[in-house]
N, C-alpha and C positions, 0 to 999 in steps of 0.2 A: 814447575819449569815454565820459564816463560821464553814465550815468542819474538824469535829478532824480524821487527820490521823492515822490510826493504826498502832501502830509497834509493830515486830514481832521480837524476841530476837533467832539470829541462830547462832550456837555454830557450828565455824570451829576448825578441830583438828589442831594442831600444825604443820606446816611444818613440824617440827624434829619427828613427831611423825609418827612411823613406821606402815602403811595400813595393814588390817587383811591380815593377810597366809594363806593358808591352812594346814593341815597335809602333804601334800607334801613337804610345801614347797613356793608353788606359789600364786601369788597372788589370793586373794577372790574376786571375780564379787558381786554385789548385785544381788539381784531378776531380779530389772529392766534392768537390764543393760545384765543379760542373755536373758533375755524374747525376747530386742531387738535385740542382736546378732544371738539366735535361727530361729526370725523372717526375718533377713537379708539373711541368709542362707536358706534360705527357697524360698525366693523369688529368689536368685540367681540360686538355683536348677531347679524350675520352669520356670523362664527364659532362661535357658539353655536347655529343656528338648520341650517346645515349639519352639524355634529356630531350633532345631533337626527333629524334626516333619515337621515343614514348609519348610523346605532345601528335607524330605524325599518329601513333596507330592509334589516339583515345579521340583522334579527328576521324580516322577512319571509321573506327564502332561505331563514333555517333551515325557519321554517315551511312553507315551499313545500316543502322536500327533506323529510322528515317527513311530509307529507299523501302524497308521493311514495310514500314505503314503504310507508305505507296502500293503495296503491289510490284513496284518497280525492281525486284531484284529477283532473277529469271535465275533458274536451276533444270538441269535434265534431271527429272526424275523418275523411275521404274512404272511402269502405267499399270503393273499390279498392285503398287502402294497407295493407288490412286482407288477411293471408296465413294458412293455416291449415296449415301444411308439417309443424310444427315436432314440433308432439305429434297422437298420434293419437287423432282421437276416436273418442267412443264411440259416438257415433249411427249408427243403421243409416239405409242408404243408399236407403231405400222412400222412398218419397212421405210424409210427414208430414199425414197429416189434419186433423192439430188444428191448423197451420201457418197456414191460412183466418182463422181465429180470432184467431191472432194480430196476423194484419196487418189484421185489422179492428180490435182494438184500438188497434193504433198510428195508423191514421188518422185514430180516433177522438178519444185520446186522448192518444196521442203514446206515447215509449217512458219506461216508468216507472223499469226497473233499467239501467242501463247495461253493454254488455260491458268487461268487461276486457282489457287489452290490452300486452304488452309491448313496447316500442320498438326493433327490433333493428337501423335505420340512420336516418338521415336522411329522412325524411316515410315512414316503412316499421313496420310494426308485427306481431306476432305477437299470435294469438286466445291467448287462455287459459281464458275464459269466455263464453258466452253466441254458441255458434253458433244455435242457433235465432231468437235477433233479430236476429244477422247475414243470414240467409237472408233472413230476414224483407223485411228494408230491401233489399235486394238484387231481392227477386223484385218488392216495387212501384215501386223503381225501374225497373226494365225493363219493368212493365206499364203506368205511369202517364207515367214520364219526366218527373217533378217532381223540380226540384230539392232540394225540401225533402229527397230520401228518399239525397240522391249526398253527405251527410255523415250520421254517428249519434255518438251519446253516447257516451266511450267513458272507462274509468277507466285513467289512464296509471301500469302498474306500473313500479317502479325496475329498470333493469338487473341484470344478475348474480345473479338470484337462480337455484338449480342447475333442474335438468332434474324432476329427483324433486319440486320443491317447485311447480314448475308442472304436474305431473300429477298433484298431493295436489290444488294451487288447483280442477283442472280437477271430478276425482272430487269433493270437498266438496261441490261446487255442485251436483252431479248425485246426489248421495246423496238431496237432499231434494226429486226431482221425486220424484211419485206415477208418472209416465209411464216411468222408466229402467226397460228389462226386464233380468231375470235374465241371458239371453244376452248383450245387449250390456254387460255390467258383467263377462261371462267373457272375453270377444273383447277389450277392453280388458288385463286383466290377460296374456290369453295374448300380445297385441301388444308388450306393457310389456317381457315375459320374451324377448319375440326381437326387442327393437330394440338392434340395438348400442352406443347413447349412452348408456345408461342402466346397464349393467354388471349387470344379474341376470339372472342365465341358469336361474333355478329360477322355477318357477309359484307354488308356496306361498310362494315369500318377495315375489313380486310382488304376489301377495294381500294378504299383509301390511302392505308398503310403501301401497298405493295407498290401501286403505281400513282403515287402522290407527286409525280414528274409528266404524269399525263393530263391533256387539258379534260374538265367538267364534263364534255359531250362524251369525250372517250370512255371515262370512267363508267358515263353512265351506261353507252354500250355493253361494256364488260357486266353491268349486273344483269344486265338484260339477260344476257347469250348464260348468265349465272343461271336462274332464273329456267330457262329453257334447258339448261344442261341438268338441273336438279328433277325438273319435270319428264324427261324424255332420255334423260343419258346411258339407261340399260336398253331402249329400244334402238339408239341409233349406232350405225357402224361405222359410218365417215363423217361425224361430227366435226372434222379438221376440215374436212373441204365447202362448210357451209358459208357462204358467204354473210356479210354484215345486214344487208335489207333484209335478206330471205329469215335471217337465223330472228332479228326482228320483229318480220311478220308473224313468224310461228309461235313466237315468244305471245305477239297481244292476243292473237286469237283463242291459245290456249288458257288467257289470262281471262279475258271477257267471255269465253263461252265453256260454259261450266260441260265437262264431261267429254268437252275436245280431245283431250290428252291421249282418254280410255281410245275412242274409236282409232287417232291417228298410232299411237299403239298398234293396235292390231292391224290396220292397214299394213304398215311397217314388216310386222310377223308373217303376213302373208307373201311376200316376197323374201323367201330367206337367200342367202346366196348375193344377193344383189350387190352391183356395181357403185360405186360414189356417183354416176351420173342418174340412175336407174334411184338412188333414194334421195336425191334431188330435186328429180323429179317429180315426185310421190309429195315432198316436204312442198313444193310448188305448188300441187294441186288442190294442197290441206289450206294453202295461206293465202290461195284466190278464191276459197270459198266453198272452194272439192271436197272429196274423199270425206263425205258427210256418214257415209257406211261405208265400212271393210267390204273388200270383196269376195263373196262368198264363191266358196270352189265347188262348182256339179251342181247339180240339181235347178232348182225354178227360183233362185234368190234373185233375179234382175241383176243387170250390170249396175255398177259403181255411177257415182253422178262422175261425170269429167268435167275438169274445170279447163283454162285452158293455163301454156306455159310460157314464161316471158324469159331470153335472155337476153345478156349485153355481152358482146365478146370482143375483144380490143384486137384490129386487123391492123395493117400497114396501110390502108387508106380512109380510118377514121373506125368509130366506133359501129358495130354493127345490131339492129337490133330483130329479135329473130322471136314470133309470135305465132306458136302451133296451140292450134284446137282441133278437136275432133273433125277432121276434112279437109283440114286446111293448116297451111304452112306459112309465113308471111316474113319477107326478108328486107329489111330497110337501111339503105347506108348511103351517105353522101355519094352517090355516083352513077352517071348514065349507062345503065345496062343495055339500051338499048343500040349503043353503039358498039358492042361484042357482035362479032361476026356469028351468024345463026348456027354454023356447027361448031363453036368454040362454047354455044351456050346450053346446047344441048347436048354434048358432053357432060358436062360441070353436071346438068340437070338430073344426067341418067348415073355418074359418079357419085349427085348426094344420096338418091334413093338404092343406090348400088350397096352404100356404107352404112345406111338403116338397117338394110334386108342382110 
C-alpha cells in the first residue's frame, strides 16, 4: 500500500514584481525576519559586553597577583592565625615600655602600618614584619575583649619567597627604628648563623647577609657587640640597654686580656637582682680598667679596685657630661651655673644626692 503525498500549492511573486516599501521608502522586513535580526544583535551585544568583563577580571588577577608580590594588598586577618615560629626575631624578650603607647595609639587612632604577613596554609599565616603591633593587638585584646582588636591589618606577602629574603624583609624594617639595640641586632645574626634552614654557619657572613643595607662601620659594630654577646650573653641582664662605645669597650678588653670575661662574670653574679643602670655600671668599671677582682662578700678579701664612670646624657641645653670616682662627682655642660641663684642651686644639689640615697 502505498502512500499519497500531499502537495501544497505555494504562490511565489513574480520576479518583476516589486517587494513591499515602506513609507520611507525602504524595504519591508517581515515579522520573522526582524524578530531574527533583533535576536542577532542581541547576541552580538552580549557577546561583546562578556568579552569585556573577562578582559576586565584577567586585568584585575593580574593586578591582584602583582599588588601580591608587593606586599601591597592589605587583609584583616584573625591575630590568632598569625604564627611567629618561622624566623627568629630579634626583639628581646623584657617587657616593652613603650608597648603602652602603642596600644594607646591604636585605640586611638587605629593601626596606621600594617604587618606583614606570609600565608603558609589555609586561613594560617607567618609574621614577617611588625611584631610589636602584633603584641600590641593581642594584649588589648585580652585586656578589653573587643572584638574590633580579634582581627588587624595585615599586608599578604606572595608565597615562596626563600628564608634569607624574609629575614632581609624582617631586618629592613628594623634597621630604621631608633629603639633596635646593638645586642639584639647581635643575637639575630648569631641566631641566623646557628639555624639550620638558612645554610650559614659563619657569623661574618650572617652579618653580611642580614644587613647588607648597612654601611661597612655598622656592620662591623654588629660583630663586635656579636662577639661580646657570645662571650658574656648568659651573665648579662640588660644587654639591650648597652650602649655602642661601652658594648665596644667591653668587647676589646675581653678580646686583648685573656681571663677577662671569667672575672667580669662573676663580678656580674655578685650583684644578682640588679638594675640596667646598676650593670652599666659594673660593665663601665670593667672597660676603664675596674673590676680586675669580683668582689668578695664578708670576711678580709679587700674591696674591689674602683675605676671611675663616664656618662653622656642628651639635655635641652646641650650635651651633658657627667664623671664620678670614688669621692668625686664631676658635671660639665655648656653653661654658667654660676649665674643660678644660690638656693636654686642648692636645692638641685641636695635633690641629686636626695635621688642617690
Amino acid at each position: 500500500m502505498t502512500k499519497k503525498r500531499r502537495i501544497f500549492d505555494i504562490d511565489l511573486p513574480d520576479e518583476d514584481v516589486p517587494a513591499p516599501v515602506t513609507s520611507s521608502g525602504g524595504l519591508r522586513r517581515g515579522p520573522m525576519a526582524t524578530a531574527i535580526g533583533e535576536n542577532a544583535e542581541s547576541l552580538r551585544q552580549r557577546e561583546q559586553t562578556e568579552a569585556a568583563i573577562r578582559a576586565e577580571n584577567d586585568s584585575l588577577a593580574h593586578e591582584f597577583v602583582r599588588l601580591k608580590k608587593l606586599g601591597l594588598v592589605v587583609d584583616m586577618i584573625p591575630v590568632e592565625a598569625v604564627q611567629t615560629t618561622k624566623l627568629i626575631r630579634d626583639r628581646s624578650a623584657r617587657v616593652d615600655a613603650d608597648l603602652d603607647d602603642l596600644k594607646a595609639s591604636i585605640k586611638a587612632l587605629g593601626l596606621s602600618n600594617p604587618i606583614r604577613v606570609e600565608q603558609v596554609g589555609e586561613g594560617r599565616y607567618e609574621l614577617v614584619q611588625g611584631w610589636r603591633r602584633l603584641a600590641a593587638y593581642r594584649e588589648l585584646l585580652a585586656e578589653t575583649g573587643d572584638a574590633a582588636y580579634a582581627r588587624i591589618p595585615a599586608g599578604l606577602m606572595a608565597k615562596g619567597e626563600s628564608l634569607d629574603g624574609l629575614y632581609r624583609r624582617m631586618v629592613d624594617e628594623n634597621m630604621v627604628r631608633k629603639d633596635i639595640s646593638w645586642a639584639e641586632m647581635a643575637n639575630l645574626a648569631r641566631a641566623y648563623a646557628e639555624d639550620e634552614q638558612t645554610g650559614c654557619r659563619d657569623l661574618d657572613q650572617a652579618v653580611n647577609v642580614l644587613f647588607a643595607t648597612a654601611n661597612p662601620q655598622k656592620r662591623s659594630y654588629v660583630r663586635r657587640f656579636a662577639f661580646l654577646m657570645r662571650a658574656m650573653d648568659r651573665s648579662l641582664d640588660h644587654a639591650e640597654a648597652i650602649p655602642r662605645q661601652l658594648g665596644l669597650s667591653v668587647a676589646n678588653r675581653i678580646e686583648n686580656e685573656a681571663g677577662s670575661a671569667a672575672v667580669l662574670a662573676r663580678t656580674l653574679a655578685a650583684a644578682p637582682g640588679r638594675s640596667a643602670e646598676a650593670e652599666l655600671a659594673i660593665l663601665r668599671a670593667f672597660a676603664e680598667g675596674g673590676a680586675a677582682e669580683a668582689p668578695v662578700r664578708g670576711g678580709g678579701g679587700g674591696a674591689a679596685k674602683r675605676g671611675k664612670t663616664t656618662l653622656r646624657l642628651p639635655m635641652a641645653g646641650g650635651e651633658v657630661k657627667c664623671t664620678a670616682a670614688a669621692g668625686r662627682v664631676e658635671l660639665r655642660l655648656d653653661r654658667d651655673f654660676s649665674a643660678i641663684e644660690r638656693d636654686r642651686l642648692e636645692a638641685a644639689v641636695e635633690a641629686f644626692f636626695a635621688a642617690l640615697d
